[in-house]
NUGUVO-834488 format. One record per residue (C-alpha): residue number from 1; z, x, y. Coordinates in steps of 0.1 Angstrom, whole numbers, plus 2048, in hexadecimal, padded with zeros to 3 digits. Layout:
BEGIN
   n  pz  px  py
 NUM   Z   X   Y
...
end
This chain:
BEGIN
   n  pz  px  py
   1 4A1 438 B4C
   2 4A1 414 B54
   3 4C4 401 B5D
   4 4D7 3EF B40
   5 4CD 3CC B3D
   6 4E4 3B7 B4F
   7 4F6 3A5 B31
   8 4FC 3CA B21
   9 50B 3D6 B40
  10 524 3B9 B3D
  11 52B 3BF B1A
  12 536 3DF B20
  13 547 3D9 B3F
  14 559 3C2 B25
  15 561 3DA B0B
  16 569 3F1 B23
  17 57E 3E2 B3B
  18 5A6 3EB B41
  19 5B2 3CB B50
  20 5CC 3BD B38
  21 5BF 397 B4E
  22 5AF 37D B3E
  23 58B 375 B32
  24 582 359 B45
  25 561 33E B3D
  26 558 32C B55
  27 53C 30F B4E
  28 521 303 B6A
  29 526 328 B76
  30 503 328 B82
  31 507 312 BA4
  32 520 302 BBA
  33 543 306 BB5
  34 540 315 B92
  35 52C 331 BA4
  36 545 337 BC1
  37 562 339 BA6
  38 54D 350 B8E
  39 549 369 BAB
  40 56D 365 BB4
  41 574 36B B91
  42 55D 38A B8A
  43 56C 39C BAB
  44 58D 398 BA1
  45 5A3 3B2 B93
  46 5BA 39D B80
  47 59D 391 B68
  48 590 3AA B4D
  49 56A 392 B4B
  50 55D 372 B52
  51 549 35E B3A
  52 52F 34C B52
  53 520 32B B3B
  54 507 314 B53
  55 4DF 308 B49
  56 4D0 322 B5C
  57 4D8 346 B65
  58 4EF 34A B86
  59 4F0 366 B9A
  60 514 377 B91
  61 507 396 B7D
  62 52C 3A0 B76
  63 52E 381 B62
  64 521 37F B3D
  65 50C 366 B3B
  66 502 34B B23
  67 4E5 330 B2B
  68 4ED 310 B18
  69 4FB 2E8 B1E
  70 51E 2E6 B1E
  71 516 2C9 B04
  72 503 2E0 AEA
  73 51D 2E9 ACB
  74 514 30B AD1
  75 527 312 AEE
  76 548 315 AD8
  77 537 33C AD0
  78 532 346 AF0
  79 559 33C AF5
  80 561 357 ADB
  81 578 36D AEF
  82 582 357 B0E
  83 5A6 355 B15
  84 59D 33A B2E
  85 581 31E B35
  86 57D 30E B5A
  87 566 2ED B52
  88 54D 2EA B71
  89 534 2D9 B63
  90 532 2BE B70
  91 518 2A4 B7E
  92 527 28B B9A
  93 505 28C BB0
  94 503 267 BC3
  95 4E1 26B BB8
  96 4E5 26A B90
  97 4E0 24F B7C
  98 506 244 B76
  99 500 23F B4B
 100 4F0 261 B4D
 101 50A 272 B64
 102 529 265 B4C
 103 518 26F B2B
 104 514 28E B39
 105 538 295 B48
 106 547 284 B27
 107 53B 293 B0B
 108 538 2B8 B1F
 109 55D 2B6 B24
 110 55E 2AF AFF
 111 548 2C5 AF4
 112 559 2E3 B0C
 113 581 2D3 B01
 114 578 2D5 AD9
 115 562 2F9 ADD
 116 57D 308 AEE
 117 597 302 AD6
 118 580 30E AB8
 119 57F 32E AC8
 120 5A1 333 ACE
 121 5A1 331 AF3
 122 5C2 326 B00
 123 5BE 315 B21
 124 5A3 2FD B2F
 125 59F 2F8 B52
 126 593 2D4 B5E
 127 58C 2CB B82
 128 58B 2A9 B88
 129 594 298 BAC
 130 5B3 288 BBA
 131 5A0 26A BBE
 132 5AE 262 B9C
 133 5CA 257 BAE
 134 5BB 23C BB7
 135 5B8 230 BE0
 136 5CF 213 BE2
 137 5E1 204 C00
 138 605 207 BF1
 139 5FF 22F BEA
 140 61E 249 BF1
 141 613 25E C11
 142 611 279 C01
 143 60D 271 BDE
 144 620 285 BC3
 145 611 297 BA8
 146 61D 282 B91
 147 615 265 B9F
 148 5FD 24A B88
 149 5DD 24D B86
 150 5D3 22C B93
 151 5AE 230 B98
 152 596 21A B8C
 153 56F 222 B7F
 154 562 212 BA0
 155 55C 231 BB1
 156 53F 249 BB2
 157 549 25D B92
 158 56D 25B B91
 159 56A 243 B71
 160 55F 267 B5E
 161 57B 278 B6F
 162 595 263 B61
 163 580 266 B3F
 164 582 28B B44
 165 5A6 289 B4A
 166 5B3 275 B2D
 167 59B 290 B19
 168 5B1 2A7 B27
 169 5D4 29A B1B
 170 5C9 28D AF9
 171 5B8 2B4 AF1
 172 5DC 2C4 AEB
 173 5E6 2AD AD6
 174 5C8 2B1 AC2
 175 5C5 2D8 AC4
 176 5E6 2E2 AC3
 177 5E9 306 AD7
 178 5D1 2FA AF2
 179 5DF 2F6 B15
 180 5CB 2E2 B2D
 181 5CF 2E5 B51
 182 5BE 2CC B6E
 183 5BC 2D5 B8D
 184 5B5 2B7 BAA
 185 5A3 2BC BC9
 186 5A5 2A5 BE6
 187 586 29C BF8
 188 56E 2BC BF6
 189 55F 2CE C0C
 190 547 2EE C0B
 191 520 2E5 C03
 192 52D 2C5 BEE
 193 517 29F BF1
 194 52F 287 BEB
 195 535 262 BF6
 196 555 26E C0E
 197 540 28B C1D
 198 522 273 C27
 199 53D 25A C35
 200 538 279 C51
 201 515 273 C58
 202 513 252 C62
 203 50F 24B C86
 204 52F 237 C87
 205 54C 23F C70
 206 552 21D C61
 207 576 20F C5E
 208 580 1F3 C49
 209 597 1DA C61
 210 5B9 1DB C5A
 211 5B6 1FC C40
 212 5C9 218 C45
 213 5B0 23A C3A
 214 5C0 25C C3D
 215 5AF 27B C36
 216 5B6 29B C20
 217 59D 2B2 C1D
 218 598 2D3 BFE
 219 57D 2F3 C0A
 220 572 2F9 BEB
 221 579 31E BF0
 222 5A3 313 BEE
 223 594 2FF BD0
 224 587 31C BC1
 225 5A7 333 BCA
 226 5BC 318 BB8
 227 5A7 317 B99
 228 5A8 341 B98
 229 5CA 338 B99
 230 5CA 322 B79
 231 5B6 339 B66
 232 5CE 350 B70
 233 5EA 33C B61
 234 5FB 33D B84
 235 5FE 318 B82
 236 5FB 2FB B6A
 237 5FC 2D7 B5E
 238 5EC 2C1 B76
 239 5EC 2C5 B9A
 240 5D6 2C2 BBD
 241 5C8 2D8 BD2
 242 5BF 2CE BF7
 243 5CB 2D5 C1A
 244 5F4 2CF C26
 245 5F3 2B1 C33
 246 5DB 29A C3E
 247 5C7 289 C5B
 248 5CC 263 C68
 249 5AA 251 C6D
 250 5AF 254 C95
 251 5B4 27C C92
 252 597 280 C7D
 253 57F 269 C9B
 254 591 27C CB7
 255 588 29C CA4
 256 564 293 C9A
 257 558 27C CB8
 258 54E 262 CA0
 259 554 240 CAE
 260 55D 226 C92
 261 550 208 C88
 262 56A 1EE C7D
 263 562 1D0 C5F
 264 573 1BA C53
 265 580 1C1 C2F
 266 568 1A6 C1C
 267 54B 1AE C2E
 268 54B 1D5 C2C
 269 552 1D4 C06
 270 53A 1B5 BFE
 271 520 1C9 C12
 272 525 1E8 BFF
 273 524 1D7 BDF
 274 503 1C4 BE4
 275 4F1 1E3 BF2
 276 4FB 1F9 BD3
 277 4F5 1DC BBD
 278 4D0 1D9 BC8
 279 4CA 201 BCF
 280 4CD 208 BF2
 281 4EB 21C BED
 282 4F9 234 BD4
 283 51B 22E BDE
 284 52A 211 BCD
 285 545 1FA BDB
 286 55D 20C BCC
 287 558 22E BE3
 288 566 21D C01
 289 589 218 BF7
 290 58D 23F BF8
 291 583 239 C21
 292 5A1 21C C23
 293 5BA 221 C0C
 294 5D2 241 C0E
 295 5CD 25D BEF
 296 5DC 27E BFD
 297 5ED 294 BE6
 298 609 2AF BE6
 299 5FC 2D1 BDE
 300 624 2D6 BD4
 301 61A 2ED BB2
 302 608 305 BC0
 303 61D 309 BDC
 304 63A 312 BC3
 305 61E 32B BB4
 306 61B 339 BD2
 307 5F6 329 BD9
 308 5F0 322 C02
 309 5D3 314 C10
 310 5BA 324 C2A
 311 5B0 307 C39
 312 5BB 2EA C4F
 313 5B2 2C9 C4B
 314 5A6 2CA C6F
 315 58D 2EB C64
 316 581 2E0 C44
 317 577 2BC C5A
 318 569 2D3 C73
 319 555 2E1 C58
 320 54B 2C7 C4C
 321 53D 2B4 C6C
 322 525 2DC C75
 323 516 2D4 C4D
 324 50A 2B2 C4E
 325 4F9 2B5 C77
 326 4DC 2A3 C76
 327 4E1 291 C56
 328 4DF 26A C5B
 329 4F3 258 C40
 330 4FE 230 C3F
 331 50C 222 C2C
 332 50A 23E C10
 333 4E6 23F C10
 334 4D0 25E C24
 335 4B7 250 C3B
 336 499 26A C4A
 337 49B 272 C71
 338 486 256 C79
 339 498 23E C68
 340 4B5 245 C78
 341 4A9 24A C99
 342 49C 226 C97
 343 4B6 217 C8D
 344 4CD 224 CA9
 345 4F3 22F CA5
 346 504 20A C95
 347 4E2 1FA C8F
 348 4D8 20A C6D
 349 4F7 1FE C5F
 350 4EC 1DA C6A
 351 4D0 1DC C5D
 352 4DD 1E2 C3D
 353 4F9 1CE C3E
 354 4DF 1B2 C48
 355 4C3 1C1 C2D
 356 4E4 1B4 C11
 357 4E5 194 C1F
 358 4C1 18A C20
 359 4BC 199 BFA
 360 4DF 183 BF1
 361 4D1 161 C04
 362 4AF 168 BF1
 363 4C1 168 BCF
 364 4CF 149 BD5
 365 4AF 13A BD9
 366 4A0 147 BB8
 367 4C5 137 BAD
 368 4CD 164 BA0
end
């Protein structure tokens, strides 16, 4: 006789399970994070089933799966059952078109906030950054917890975090009996693209004169023990996630054998802004505050739940530098071996830097 299909042997693992833990959902199961935490989830004792939601099938067989967008009505069904939702579906690729990526983000946290409640789930998980913070020069070292979210929308997707956040305070009040939970990772680090992990693949880290960057790094496997310990109820309200401590500029160069490359504050940020403006860059101006400004965080609340960290700063960076070898990255934008090779170790960045100023001088001509 052939072996139960894979969706019936969940079901019954369901209906049969002992664990008195909770069922646990977990959206964009299928890859990245959401895929590490629904393994995590599936292998642990303390939760009776996991609810896997993504666009395509993962590979968790323990998990019950459902194939539909987090935006689609429907999913409020398949929540039928769930004690808890973690929200991982989310799009912040450098790549996608910006309108596209916060329609997405928006109305799927919308969509996921209002579904939940109608099926009489009781806590939703969001995972946003603490980039929300903001990077600003006058920042506590380490920030609290409860410190203002000062960011602004002028950073690579943290506009839609801060969207995704208020979402997340005003859905109480409007579903009364649903807690919400956000949970903040500091810069991430485990098979993520983002603007702070290419900062790592340039030939030349490059420092903004008279800034003052300091570095706090999140594996995403502590990010994904932290959110277990959400869904767990272990820990709630709003709190980060990341490394103790944190790394001044000069450590992170000694550790990493990056030289720097020092601008002045006017040029670096003009030049950012002109290149993203005319596509050379996916990274807009905004990025490179979160490489001058100070932004780490106290992991304070899930210390008091008991939550440690299993990596250093100085391992995550280390792990970090072995996954982008060989890449070639300035400015925010991949160039191919060849480029790179030919434009030598600061030269590539002066060629853009100089690409921006020929494209702004030939503007003025046309009177743009």
């Amino acid at each position: 006789m052939s072996s139960p299909d894979p969706q019936v042997r969940a079901a019954r693992n369901l209906s049969t399970s002992t664990s008195r833990g909770p069922v646990v959902a977990v959206t964009g199961a299928a890859s990245g994070i959401g895929a590490l935490l629904t393994s995590r989830l599936a292998a642990s004792e303390e939760v009776k089933q996991v609810v896997a939601i993504d666009e395509r099938r993962g590979e968790v067989s323990e998990a019950t799966w459902h194939i539909l967008d987090v935006r689609d009505p429907a999913i409020a069904e398949k929540l039928k059952g769930a004690d808890v939702v973690v929200h991982l579906a989310l799009d912040l690729d450098l790549e996608t078109d910006s309108a596209a990526r916060t329609a997405y983000n928006v109305r799927g946290t919308q969509t996921v906030l209002t579904a939940a409640a109608a099926a009489g789930v009781h806590r939703v998980v969001l995972c946003t950054s603490a980039m929300v913070y903001g990077a600003l020069p006058d920042n506590d070292i380490p920030l609290s917890e409860d410190a203002e979210l000062r960011a602004t929308a002028e950073a690579t997707g943290v506009g839609d975090l801060l969207e995704i956040e208020r979402l997340g305070r005003r859905a109480p009040r409007a579903h009364p009996g649903l807690n919400v939970t956000v949970v903040r990772p500091a810069v991430l680090v485990g098979g993520t693209d983002t603007a702070l992990t290419r900062y790592f693949e340039s030939p030349r880290l490059l420092v903004v004169a008279g800034s003052r960057p300091t570095w706090q790094f999140c594996h995403v496997e502590d990010l994904c023990s932290a959110l277990e310990y959400a869904a767990l109820e272990k820990v709630d309200g709003e709190f980060a996630v990341g490394c103790d401590g944190w790394l001044e500029q000069e450590e992170v160069e000694e550790l990493s054998g990056i030289r720097r490359m020092e601008l002045p504050s006017a040029v670096a940020l003009g030049a950012a802004a002109r290149l993203h403006r005319i596509g050379l860059t996916p990274s807009p101006a905004g990025d490179l505050a979160y490489t001058m400004h100070p932004w780490v965080v106290s992991v304070g609340r899930l210390h008091d739940a008991g939550w440690r960290p299993r990596w250093t700063n100085e391992e995550v960076l280390a792990e970090l530098l072995e996954e982008v070898a060989g890449r070639h990255t300035v400015a925010g934008r991949r160039l191919g071996r060849k480029d790179a090779t030919a434009a030598g170790a600061a030269g590539a960045t002066v060629a853009l830097l100089g690409a921006a100023a020929v494209v702004r001088r030939a503007r003025k001509r046309r009177g743009l």
